[in-house]
N, C-alpha and C positions, 0 to 999 in steps of 0.2 A: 431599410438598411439595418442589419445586427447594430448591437450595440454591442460598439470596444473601449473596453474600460483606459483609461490614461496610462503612458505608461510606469506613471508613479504607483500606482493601483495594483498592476502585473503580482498574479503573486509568482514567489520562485518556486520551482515543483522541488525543491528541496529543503523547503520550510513543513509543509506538509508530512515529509518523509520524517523527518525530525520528529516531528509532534507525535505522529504513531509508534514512533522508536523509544519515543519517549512514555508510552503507553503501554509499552509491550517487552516490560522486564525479560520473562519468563518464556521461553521455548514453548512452542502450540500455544495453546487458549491462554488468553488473558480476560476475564473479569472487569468489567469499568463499573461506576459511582451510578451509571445512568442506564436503567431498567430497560433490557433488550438491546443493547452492543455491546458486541462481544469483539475484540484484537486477537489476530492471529504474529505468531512471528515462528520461521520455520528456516534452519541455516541449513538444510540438504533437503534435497528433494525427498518429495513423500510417496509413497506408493498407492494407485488409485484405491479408493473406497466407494462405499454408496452410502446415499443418507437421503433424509428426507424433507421439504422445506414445512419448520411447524406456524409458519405467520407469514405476512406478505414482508417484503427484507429487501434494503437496499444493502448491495455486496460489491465491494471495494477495492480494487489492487491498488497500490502505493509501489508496490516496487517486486521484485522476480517475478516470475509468473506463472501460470496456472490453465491447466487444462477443463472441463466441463463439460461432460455429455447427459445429454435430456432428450430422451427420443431416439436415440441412434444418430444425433446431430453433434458433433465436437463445437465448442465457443472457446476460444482461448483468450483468457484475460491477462493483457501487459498491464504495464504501469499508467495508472490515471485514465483505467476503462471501470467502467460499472455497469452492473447486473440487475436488474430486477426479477426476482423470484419468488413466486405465488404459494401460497398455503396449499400441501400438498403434495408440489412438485417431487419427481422423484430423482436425482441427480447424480452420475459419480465424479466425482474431483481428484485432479491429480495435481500435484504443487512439482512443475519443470523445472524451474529454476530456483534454488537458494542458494549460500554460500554463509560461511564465518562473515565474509568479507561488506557482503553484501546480502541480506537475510530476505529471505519474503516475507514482507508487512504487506497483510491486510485487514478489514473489517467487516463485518455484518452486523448492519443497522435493521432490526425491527423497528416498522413504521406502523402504527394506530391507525385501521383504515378513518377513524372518524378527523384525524388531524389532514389526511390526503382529498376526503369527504367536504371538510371546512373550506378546505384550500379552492376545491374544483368550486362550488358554492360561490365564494370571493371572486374568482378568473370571472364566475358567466354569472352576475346579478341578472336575476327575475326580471325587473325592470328591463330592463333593454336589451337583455339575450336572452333567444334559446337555446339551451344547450343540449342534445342529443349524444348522446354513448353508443351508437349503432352504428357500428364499425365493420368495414370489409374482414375478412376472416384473416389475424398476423399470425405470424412466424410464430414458433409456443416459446421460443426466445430472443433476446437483441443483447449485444455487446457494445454500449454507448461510450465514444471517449468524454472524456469531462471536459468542459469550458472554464473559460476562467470564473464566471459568474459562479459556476457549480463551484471548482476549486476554492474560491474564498467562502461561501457558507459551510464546507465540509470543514475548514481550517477552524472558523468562526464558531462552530458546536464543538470539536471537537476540546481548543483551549476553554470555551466555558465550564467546561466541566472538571477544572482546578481546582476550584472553589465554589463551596456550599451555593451561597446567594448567587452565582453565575449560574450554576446550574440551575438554579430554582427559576430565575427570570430570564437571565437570556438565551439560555440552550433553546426552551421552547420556539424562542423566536426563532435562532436558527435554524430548526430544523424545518419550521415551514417556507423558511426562505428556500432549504433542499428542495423538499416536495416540490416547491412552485416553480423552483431552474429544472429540474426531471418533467415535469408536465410542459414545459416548453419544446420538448424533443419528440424524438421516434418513441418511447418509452410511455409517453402521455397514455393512451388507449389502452396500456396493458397496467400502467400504476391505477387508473380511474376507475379499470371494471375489476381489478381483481380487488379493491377495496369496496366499490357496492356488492360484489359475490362475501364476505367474510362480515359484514355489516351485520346482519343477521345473529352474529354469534359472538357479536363481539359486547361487551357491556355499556362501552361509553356509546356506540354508534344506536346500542337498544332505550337508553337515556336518552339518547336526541330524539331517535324517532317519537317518543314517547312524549316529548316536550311537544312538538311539533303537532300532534293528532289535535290539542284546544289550547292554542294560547292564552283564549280570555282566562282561564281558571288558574286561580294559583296553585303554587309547585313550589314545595321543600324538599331541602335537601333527604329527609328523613322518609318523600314517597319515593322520590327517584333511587332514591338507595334499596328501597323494599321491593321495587320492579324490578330490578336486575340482582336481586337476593345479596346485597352487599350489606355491610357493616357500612353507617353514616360517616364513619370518619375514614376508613379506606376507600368509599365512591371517593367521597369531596377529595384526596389525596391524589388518586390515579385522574380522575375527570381533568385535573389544573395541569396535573404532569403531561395528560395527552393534547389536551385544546388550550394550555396556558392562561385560561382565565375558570374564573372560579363558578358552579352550577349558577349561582345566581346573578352574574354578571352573562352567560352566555346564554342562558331565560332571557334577558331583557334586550341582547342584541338579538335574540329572532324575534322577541315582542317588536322591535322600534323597524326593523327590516321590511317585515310582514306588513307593519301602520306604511311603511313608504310605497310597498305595493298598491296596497288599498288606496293613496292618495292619487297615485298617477294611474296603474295602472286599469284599477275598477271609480275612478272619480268619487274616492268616499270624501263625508266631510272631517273636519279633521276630530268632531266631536264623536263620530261613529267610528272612525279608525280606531280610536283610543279606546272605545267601548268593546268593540272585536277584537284586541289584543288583549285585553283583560288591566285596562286603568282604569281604576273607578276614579281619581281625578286627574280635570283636564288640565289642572296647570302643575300638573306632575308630568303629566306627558309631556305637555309641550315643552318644559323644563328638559328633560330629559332628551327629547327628541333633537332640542337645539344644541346640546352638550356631546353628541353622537357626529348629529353631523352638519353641525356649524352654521344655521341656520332654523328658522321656527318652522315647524310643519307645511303650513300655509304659503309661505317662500318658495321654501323646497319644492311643493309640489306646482307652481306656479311656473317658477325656471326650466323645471324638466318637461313642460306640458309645450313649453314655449320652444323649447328646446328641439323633442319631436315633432311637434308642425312645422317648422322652419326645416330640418331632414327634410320631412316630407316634401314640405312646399319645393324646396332644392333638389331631391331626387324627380318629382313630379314634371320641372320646370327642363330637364334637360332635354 
């Protein structure tokens, strides 16, 4: 069964409406605090254009509405539908409804494929999924209405970015809270592959892979900046704005990930786990390992081992 929020929880779709009204002084474009969203506000309808999508972009209506064609296919977006829209794409847009009275507010959110990237990672852990992206041929678009879940993490980033330290800590959060209520829908297969397609091009997603190729060897900030031809202090800037945690805090969650692999899935000891992620000491790791995830290495891999036999034993036994 879905989950339905209380309905003390309910947001009103007219808080929402608010917040971007409140965002969007200015007639057309509006500018935000927060790199890659951009508020539209439009009081009469607009005459179709064409344009082109430069990043993968979650796109918003709050309120009039709006025409869209891609392919010779029209999508018409009302109030509290969203879009997902690929690098590339080619699209024309026509804004149906506005008014003094009542204006068209909406938004287009560029999403960091490495932030959508992190997120898919989290949903399907190594350990106990596999996760495959080989998908029946979709639609080249979908028109999703929001959920409440969705509606309060789009409310939830959008007021963080009031203020400085909001934006700095919790926007990040909320915006993977986004990503991860969009990957619960029809939209999943089209947000998950157009982020591995753009990965390749993108700098924080060329940083990851790049982490990834030899855990055991150390990484500063000052190489991972030089593989992806950045200045050290604008990588370490953009990496925290996009993953919310800082190069060497997100080095050591795919080091302590990787050691949880090695313990369940390949039966390493917990002394060679640590050696293959690159600890040269073991009561550094294990320290670390139990501050991750709440237990000592040896524990951990003991519960989960116990854990899958017992599946098994239970699937086997029917």
């Amino acid at each position: 069964m879905a989950y339905e929020p209380p309905l003390d929880e309910l947001v009103p779709a007219g808080e929402l409406v608010a917040t971007l009204a409140g965002r969007t002084p200015l007639e057309g474009v509006n500018r935000s605090e927060w790199r890659g969203l951009t508020c539209y506000r439009f009081t009469r309808p607009q005459t179709p254009h064409w344009d082109e999508v430069r990043s993968l972009s979650l796109c918003v209506v709050v309120q009039g509405r709006k025409r869209v064609r891609i392919g010779g296919t029209d999508y018409f977006y009302d109030p509290f539908n969203y879009f997902v829209m690929t690098r590339g794409m080619r699209f024309q847009a026509e804004i149906l409804e506005a008014s003094v009275a009542k204006p068209f507010l909406s938004f287009v959110l560029q999403v960091e494929p490495a932030v959508v990237n992190r997120v898919v990672n989290d949903i399907h852990e190594r350990a106990t999924v596999v996760y495959s992206r080989k998908m029946p041929a979709q639609p080249s678009a979908y028109v999703t209405p929001f959920d409440q879940n969705l509606t309060g993490a789009v409310l939830r980033f959008l007021r963080a970015l009031d203020t400085e330290a909001d934006r700095r800590i919790l926007a990040p959060i909320y915006l993977q809270e986004m990503v991860y209520r969009v990957l619960q829908t029809e939209q999943c297969s089209r947000l998950a592959d157009a982020a591995e397609q753009e990965s390749d091009t993108n700098p924080i997603s060329a940083a990851i892979a790049y982490m990834r190729e030899d855990l055991s060897r150390p990484l500063t900030v000052a190489e991972l900046a030089e593989v992806v031809a950045m200045s050290q202090s604008a990588f370490a800037h953009l990496f925290k704005s996009v993953t919310g945690v800082s190069p060497y805090q997100f080095v050591k969650r795919l080091r302590l990930d990787q050691a949880r692999v090695l313990l369940v899935e390949e039966r390493r000891s917990v002394t060679e786990a640590a050696a293959t992620v690159g600890y040269s000491s073991l009561s550094h790791f294990i320290n670390e390992f139990k501050r991750h995830f709440g237990v000592t290495p040896g524990v951990y891999a003991e519960s989960v081992r116990d854990t899958l036999l017992f599946s098994v034993a239970e699937v086997t036994s029917r």
